[in-house]
C-alpha positions in Angstrom: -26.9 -90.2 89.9 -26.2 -86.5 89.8 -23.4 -83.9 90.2 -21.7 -81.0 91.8 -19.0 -78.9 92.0 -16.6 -81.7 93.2 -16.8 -82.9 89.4 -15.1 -81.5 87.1 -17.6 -81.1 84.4 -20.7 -79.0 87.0 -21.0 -75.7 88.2 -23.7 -76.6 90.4 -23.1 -76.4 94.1 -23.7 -78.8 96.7 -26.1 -76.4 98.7 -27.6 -75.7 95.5 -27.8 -79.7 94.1 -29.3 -80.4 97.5 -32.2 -77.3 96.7 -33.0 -78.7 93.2 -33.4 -82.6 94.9 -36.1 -80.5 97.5 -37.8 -78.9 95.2 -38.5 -81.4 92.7 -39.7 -84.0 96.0 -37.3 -86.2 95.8 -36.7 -87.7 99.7 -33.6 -89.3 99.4 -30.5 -88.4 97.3 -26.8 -90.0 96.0 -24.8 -87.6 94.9 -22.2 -89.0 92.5 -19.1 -87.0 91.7 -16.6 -87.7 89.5 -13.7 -89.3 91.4 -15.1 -87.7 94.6 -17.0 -88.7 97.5 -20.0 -85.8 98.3 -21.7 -85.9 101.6 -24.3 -83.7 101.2 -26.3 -84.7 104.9 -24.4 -81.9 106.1 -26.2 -79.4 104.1 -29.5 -81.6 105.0 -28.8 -81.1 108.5 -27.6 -77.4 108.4 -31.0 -76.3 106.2 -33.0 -78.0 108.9 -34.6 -80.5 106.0 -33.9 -83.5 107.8 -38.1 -84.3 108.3 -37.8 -84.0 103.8 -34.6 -85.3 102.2 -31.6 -87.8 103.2 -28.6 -88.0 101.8 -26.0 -91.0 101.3 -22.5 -90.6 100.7 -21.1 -91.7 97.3 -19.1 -91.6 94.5 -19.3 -92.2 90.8 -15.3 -93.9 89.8 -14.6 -92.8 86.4 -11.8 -95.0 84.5 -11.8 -94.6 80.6 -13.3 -97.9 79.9 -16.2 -97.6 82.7 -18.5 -95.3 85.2 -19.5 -97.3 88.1 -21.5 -95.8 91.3 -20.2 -96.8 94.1 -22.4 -96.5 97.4 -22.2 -95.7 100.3 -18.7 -94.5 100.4 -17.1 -93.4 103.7 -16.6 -89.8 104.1 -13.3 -88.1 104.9 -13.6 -84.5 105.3 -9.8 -84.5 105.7 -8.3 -86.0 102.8 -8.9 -85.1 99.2 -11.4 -85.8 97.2 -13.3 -86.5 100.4 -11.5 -89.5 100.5 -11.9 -91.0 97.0 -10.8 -94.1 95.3 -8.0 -94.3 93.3 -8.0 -96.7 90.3 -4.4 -95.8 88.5 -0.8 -94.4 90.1 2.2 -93.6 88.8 5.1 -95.5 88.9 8.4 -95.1 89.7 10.0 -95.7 86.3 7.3 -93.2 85.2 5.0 -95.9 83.8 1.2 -95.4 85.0 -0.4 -98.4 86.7 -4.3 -99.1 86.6 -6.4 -101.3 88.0 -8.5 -103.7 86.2 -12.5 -103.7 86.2 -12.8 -106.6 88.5 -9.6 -104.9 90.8 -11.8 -101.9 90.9 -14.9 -103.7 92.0 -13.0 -106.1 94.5 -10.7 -102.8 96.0 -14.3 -101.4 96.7 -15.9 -104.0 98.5 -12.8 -105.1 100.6 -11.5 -101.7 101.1 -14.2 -99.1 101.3 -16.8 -101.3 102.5 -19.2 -100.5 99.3 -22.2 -102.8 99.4 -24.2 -101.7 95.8 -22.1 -101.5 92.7 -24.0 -100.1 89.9 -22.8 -99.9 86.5 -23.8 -96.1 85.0 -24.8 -95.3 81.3 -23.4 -98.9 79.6 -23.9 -97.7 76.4 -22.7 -94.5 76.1 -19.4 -91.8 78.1 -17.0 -94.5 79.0 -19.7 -97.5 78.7 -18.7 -100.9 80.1 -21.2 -102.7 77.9 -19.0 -101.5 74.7 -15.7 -101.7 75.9 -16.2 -105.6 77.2 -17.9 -106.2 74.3 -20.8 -107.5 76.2 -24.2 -109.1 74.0 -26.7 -109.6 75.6 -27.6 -112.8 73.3 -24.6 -114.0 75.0 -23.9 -115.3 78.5 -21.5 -112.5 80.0 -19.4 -115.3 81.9 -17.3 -115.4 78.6 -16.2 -111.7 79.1 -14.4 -112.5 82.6 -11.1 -110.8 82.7 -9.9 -107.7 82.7 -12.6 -105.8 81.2 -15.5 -107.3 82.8 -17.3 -109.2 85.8 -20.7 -109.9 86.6 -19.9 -108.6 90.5 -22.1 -105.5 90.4 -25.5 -105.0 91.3 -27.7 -102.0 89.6 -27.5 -100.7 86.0 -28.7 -98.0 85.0 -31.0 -98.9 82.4 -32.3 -95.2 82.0 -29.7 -92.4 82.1 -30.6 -91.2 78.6 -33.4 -91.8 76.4 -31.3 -92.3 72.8 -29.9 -95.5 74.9 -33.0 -96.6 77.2 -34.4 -99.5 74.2 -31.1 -100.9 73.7 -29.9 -101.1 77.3 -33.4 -102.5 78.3 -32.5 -105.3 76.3 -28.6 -105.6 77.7 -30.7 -105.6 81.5 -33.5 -108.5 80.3 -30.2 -110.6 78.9 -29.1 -110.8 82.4 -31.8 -110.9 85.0 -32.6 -113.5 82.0 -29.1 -115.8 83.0 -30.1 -115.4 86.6 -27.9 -112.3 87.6 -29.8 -110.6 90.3 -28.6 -107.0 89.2 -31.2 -104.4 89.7 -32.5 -102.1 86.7 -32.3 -98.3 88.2 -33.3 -94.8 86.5 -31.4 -91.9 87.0 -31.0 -88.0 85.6 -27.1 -88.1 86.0 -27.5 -84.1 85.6 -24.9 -82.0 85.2 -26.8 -78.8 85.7 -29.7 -77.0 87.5 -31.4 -77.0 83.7 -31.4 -80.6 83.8 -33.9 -81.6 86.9 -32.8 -84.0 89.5 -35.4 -86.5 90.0 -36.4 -87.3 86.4 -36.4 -90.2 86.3 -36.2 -91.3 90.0 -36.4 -94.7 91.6 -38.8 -95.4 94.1 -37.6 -98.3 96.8 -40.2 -100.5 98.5 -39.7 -100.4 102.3 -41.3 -100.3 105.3 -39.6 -96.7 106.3 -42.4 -93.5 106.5 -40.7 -90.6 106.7 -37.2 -89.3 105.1 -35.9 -88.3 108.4 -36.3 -92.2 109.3 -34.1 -93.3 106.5 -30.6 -95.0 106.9 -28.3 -96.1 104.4 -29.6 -99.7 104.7 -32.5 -99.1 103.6 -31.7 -97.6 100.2 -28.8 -100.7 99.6 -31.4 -103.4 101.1 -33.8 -102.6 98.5 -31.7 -102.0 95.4 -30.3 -105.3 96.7 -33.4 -107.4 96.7 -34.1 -105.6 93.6 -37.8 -104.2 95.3 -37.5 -100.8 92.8 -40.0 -99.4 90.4 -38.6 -96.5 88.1 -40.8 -93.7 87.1 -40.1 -91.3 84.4 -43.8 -89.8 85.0 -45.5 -93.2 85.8 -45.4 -95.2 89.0 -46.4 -98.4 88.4 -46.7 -100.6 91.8 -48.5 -104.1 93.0 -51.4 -103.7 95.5 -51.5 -107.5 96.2 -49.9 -110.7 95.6 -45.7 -111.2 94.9 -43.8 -107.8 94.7 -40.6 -106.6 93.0 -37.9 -108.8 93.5 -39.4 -111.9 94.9 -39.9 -115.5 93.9 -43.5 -116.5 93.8 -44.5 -120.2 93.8 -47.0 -120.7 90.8 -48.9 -123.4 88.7 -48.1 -123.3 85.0 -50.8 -121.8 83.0 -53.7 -118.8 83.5 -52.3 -116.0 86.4 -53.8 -113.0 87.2 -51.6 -109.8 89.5 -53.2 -107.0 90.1 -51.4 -103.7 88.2 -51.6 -100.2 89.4 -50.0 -97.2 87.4 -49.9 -93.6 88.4 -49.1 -90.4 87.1 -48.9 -87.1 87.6 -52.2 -84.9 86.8 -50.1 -83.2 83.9 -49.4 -86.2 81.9 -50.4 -89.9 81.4 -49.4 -93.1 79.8 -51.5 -94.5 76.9 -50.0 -98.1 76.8 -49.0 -101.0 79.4 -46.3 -103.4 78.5 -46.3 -107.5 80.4 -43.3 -109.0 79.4 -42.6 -112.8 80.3 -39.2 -114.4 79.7 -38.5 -111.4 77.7 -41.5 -111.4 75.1 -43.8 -108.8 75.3 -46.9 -111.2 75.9 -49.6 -108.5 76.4 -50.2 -105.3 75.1 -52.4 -103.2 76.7 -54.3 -100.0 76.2 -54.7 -97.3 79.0 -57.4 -95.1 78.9 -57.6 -92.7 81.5 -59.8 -89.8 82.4 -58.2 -86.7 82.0 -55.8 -85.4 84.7 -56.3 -88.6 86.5 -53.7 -89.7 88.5 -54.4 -93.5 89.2 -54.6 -93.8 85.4 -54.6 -97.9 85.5 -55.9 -100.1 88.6 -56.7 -103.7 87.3 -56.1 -107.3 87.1 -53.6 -108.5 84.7 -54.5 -112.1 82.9 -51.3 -113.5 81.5 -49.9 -117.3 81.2 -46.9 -118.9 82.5 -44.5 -121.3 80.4 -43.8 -124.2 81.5 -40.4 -123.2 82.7 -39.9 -121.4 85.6 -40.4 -117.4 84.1 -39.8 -113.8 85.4 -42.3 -110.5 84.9 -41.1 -107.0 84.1 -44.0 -104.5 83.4 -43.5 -101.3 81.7 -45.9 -98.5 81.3 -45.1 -95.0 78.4 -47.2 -92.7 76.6 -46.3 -91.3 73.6 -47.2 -87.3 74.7 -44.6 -85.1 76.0 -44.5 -84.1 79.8 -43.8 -80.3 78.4 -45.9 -78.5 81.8 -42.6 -80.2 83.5 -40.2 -82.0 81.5 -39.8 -80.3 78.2 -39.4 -83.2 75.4 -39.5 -86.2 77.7 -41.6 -88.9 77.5 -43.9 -90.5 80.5 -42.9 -94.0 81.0 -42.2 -96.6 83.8 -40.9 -99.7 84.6 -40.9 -102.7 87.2 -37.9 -104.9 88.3 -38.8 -108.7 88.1 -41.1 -110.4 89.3 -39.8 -114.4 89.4 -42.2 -117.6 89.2 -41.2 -121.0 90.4 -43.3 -123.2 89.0 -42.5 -126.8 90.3 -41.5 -125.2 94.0 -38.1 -128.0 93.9 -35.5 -126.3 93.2 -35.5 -123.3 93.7 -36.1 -120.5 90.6 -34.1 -121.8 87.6 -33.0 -118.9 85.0 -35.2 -119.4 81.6 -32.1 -118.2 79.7 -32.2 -116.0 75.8 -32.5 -118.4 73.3 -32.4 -115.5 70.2 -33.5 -112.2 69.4 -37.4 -113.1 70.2 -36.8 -113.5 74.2 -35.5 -110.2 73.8 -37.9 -107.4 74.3 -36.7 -104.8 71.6 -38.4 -102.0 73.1 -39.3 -99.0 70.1 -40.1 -96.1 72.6 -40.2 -92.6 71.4 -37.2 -91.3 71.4 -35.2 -94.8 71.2 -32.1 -95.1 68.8 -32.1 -98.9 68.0 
């Protein structure tokens, strides 16, 4: 999530928003104007940086009441706004027309052929999660209308710190009711000040190199929800289920395997399990200084007897300032689901109060 001259609100050109993606290492890239469909492969292709970067064509739609990424958008070179979307016209008598959420989100399937919805910054600049009303004590299926549906697939759970606690908690109260949405980070920067890449999402698949990458393989994991987001820490699964899956388990005493990286310039002091939404282990992280696998060990935790779902998350309370002036290392997993009787399939544990909710208190938080 991050801008270019094609918004309204950057400066930052597209030769130079594709520069700041390079040289912060990030290998693939969706830019997401304003109303605006960018294609930045071009530039990929034209700088020669195809063996380091891809790009996918995309578009951020930006009605009062919502921001919603839409990707991958076709590109049309030819008619403005690259060919955007176009949620409101006016009317003949003068009277403006505009389409509802769910209008949006159906036009954009149907029409455009967009196969990963996400939902950007919920809580904040034209947040869905305010204007529906959405609680995440609640079950969102009583907000269908015309300010909500459930048909989207990533949030960004990270755009800003000030609203990473409380939308971490709007996330769990989903993937809680059994909506498969996907938990993303993103910079959504404006500028070159603002670095591209912080916080970034890295997607589990079985392609090597950049140049290898197709749009598929971006949508197919942020569809099977197989993303860990880093803000400075990487934390990953050597062995046993990954992100995203359903693993068939016996109630009782489990064991996975954690592994959490960061960069030689920072590190994370504390590791997070959460199960159903309760923070069931806290962990300290000790780690030699300028390590970079910081954690590498087996996790002990127990399983209700209800089918569950595992979200790890990883911080340290010293600021990245070599890098990332006032920002805070952390990291965090999608779920992990257990099926515990192997019948019928994973069943959704539900939020029964405030307790199944993690409440996160993360430097910087504003709960």
């Amino acid at each position: 999530h991050q801008h270019s001259t094609r918004s309204f609100d950057s400066m930052v050109s597209e030769g130079d928003r594709l520069l700041s993606n390079l040289v912060e290492g990030v290998e693939f890239v969706v830019p997401s104007d304003h109303d605006a469909v960018t294609d930045l492969q071009h530039w990929v292709v034209e700088e020669g940086v195809t063996d380091l970067i891809y790009a996918m064509a995309s578009t951020e739609v930006s009605p009062s009441f919502a921001h919603l990424g839409a990707m991958p958008m076709p590109y049309d070179p030819l008619a403005p706004s690259g060919g955007a979307f176009s949620y409101g016209r006016l009317e003949e008598d003068g009277s403006l027309f505009h389409l509802t959420f769910p209008e949006i989100v159906e036009s954009l399937r149907q029409d455009y052929g967009v196969e990963v919805i996400q939902i950007n910054h919920p809580r904040a600049n034209s947040p869905l999660f305010y204007s529906a009303s959405y609680d995440p004590l609640e079950d969102p299926s009583r907000l269908s209308g015309d300010v909500f549906t459930s048909d989207f697939d990533t949030v960004e759970v990270y755009n800003a710190r000030s609203e990473f606690c409380q939308v971490f908690d709007d996330w769990v109260g989903l993937v809680a009711r059994g909506y498969r949405v996907t938990g993303v980070g993103n910079s959504d920067t404006h500028t070159l000040s603002n670095a591209a890449g912080y916080p970034r999402n890295y997607l589990v698949s079985d392609v090597l190199e950049p140049a290898e990458i197709e749009d598929e393989d971006i949508t197919g994991a942020l569809l099977s929800q197989a993303v860990s987001v880093s803000g400075g820490a990487l934390i990953t699964f050597p062995e046993g289920p990954q992100l995203g899956s359903v693993s068939l388990s016996a109630l009782g005493s489990q064991s996975l395997w954690v592994r959490v990286q960061t960069p030689v310039w920072s590190t994370v002091d504390t590791l997070l399990v959460i199960i159903n939404g309760v923070v069931v282990e806290t962990i300290p992280v000790f780690a030699e200084e300028e390590s970079v696998i910081v954690f590498d060990e087996l996790v002990f935790f127990d399983l209700p007897d209800k089918d569950s779902y595992m979200i790890i998350v990883a911080y340290g309370e010293i600021a990245m300032d070599r890098v990332y002036e006032g920002e805070y290392p952390f990291g965090f997993t999608n779920p992990i689901f257990f099926d515990v009787d192997g019948i019928s399939g994973w069943q959704p544990p539900g939020v029964s109060g405030p307790e199944e909710l993690p409440g996160l208190a993360l430097t910087g938080c504003d709960l």
